[in-house]
N, C-alpha and C positions, 0 to 999 in steps of 0.2 A: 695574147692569152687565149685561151680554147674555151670551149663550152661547157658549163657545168649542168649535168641532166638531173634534174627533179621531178618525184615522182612522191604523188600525195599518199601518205600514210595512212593505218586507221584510224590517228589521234586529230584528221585533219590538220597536218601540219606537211610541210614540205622538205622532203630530204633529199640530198645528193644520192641519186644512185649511179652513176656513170660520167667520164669525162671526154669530151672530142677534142683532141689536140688542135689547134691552131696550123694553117699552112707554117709558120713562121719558125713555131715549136717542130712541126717535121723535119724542117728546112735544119735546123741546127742539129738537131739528132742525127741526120744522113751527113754534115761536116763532122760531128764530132766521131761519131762512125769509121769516117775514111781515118782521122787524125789517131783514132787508137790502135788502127791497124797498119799505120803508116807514122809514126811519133816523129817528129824532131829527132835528128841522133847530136849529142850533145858536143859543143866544142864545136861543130863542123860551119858554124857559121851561118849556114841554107837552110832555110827549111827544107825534109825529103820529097813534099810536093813537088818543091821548085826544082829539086835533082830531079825527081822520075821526068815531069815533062820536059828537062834540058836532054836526058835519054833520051823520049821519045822524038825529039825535034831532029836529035841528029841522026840517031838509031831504030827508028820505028819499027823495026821487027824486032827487036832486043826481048828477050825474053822475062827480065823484070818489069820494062815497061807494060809488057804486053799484060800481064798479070794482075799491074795495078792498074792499068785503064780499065781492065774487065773489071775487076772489084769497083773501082767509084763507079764504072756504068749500072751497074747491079745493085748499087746503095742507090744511085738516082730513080733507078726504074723503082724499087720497094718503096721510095719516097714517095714518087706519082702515084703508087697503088696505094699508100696508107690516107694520100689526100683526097682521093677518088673514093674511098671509103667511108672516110670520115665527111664528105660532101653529101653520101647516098645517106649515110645515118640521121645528120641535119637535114635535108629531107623529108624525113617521114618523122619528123614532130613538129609540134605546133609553138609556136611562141606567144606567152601568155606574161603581160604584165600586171601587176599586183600591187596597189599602193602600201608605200612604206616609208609612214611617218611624211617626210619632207621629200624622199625620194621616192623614186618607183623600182622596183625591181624585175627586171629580165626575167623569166629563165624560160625551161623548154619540159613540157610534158610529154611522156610517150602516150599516145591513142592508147 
């Protein structure tokens, strides 16, 4: 789960104004990513992951292969940068707990 950003209001109260995705939550968006632009073809048994890289293993210059390795390397690199960003943004706020009731509550204010 990712970071929920709060930022105190005029009512003194605390509101969501922003969210930073989790490594994990990236992680699944960059597979889900490749899998909608690569789907299962239906009936065929394989998944087309598993076809592209048996192309690539026997045929590495093959020009579908080539295509979709470039694409998931390009979903991974965009993954690296959305994490590397979302690292730089937690960063530059402060984390301030709050008692509440029986718990305490997390969250993160911007300067």
């Amino acid at each position: 789960m990712g970071t929920n950003i709060f930022k105190l209001n005029s009512g003194g109260n605390y509101q969501i104004v922003d969210y930073i995705k989790s490594d994990d939550e990236v992680d699944k968006e960059t597979f889900a990513r490749v899998k909608a632009a690569y789907p299962d073809e239906p009936g065929s048994g394989l998944p087309l992951e598993m076809k592209m890289l048996r192309i690539g293993i026997t045929n590495p210059q093959d020009t579908s292969f080539i295509a979709y390795n470039n694409f998931v390397n390009q979903c991974r690199a965009d993954g690296a940068t959305a994490k590397a960003a979302n690292a730089a943004k937690l960063a530059l706020l402060k984390q301030v707990s709050l008692p509440d009731g029986m718990m305490r509550t997390v969250i993160y204010v911007r300067e």
